[in-house]
TORGU-170382 format. One record per residue (C-alpha): residue in one letter; z, y, x. Coordinates in steps of 0.02 Angstrom, whole numbers, plus 50000, padded with zeros to 5 digits. Example, Ala and Ser with C-alpha at 12.3 -4.5 7.8 and 13.67 -1.06 7.14 Angstrom:
! residues 2
- res	c3	c2	c1
- A	50390	49775	50615
- S	50357	49947	50684
//
This chain:
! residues 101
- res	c3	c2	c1
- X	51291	51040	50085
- X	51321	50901	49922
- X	51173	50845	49856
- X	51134	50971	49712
- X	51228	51128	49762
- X	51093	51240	49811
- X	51067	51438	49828
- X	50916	51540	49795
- X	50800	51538	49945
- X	50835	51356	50008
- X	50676	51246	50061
- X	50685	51105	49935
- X	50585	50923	49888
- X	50552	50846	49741
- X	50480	50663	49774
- X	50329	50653	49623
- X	50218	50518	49583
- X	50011	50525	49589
- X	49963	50502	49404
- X	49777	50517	49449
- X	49645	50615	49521
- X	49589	50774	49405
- X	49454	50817	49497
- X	49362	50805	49654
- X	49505	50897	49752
- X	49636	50896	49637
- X	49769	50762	49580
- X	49893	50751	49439
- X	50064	50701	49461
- X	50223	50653	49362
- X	50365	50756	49424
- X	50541	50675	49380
- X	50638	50789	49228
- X	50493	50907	49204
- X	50398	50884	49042
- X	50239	50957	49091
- X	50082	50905	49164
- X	50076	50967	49354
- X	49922	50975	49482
- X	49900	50985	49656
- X	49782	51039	49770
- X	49729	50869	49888
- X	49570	50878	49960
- X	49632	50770	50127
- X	49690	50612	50060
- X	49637	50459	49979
- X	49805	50440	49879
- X	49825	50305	49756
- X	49889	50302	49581
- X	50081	50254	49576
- X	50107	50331	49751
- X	50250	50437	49770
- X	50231	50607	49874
- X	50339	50737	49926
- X	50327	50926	49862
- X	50402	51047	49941
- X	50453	51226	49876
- X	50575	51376	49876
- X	50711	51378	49767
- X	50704	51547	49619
- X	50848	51511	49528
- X	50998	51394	49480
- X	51069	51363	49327
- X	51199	51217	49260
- X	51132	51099	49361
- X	50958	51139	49340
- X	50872	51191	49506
- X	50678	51303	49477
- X	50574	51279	49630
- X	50417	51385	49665
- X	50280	51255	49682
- X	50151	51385	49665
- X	50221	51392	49489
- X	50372	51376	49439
- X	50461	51204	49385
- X	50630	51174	49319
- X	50688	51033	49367
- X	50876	50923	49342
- X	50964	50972	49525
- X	50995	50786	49568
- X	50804	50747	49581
- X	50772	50898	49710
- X	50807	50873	49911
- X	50877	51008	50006
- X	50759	51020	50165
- X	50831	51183	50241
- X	50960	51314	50195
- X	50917	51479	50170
- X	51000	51592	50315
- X	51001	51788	50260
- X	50931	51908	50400
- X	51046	51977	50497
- X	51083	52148	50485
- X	51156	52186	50676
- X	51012	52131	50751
- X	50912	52269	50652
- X	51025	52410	50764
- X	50918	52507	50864
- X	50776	52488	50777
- X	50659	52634	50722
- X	50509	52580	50609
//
């Protein structure tokens, strides 16, 4: 798959940088094309400011190349700057034959 053609319901990252630590376990972080303040939850690490780390998310929706990923919320984001981890695969309806719920 090119880099930036993705579908709904495709495991995506988006490589932020820590801005700095909000609170005890919290940090803020700088996510590339999204004008917004964003914070995570981080109560393992001792991350420094300037580091970059990874976020990763389900893709809601596409639109002219602009990708929204659920991050717990969700953030809209220029498609080049997201990662495609894993493509979404649709059940598969044969293998629901036979079954009775």
């Amino acid at each position: 798959m090119a880099r930036g053609s993705f579908k709904g319901g495709d495991e995506v990252a988006i490589t932020a940088t820590v801005r700095r630590r909000v609170t005890e376990d919290r940090i803020g972080v700088s996510i590339p094309s999204y004008g917004h303040p964003h914070s995570i939850v981080d109560r393992t690490s001792k991350v420094t400011r300037g580091q970059p780390i990874e976020l990763i998310g389900d893709v809601t929706y596409v639109d002219e190349g602009k990708v929204t990923v659920n991050l717990g919320v969700p953030v809209t984001v220029k498609a080049e700057v997201v990662r495609l981890v894993s493509a979404y695969v649709p059940p598969n309806p044969r293998s629901w034959k036979g079954r009775h719920d």
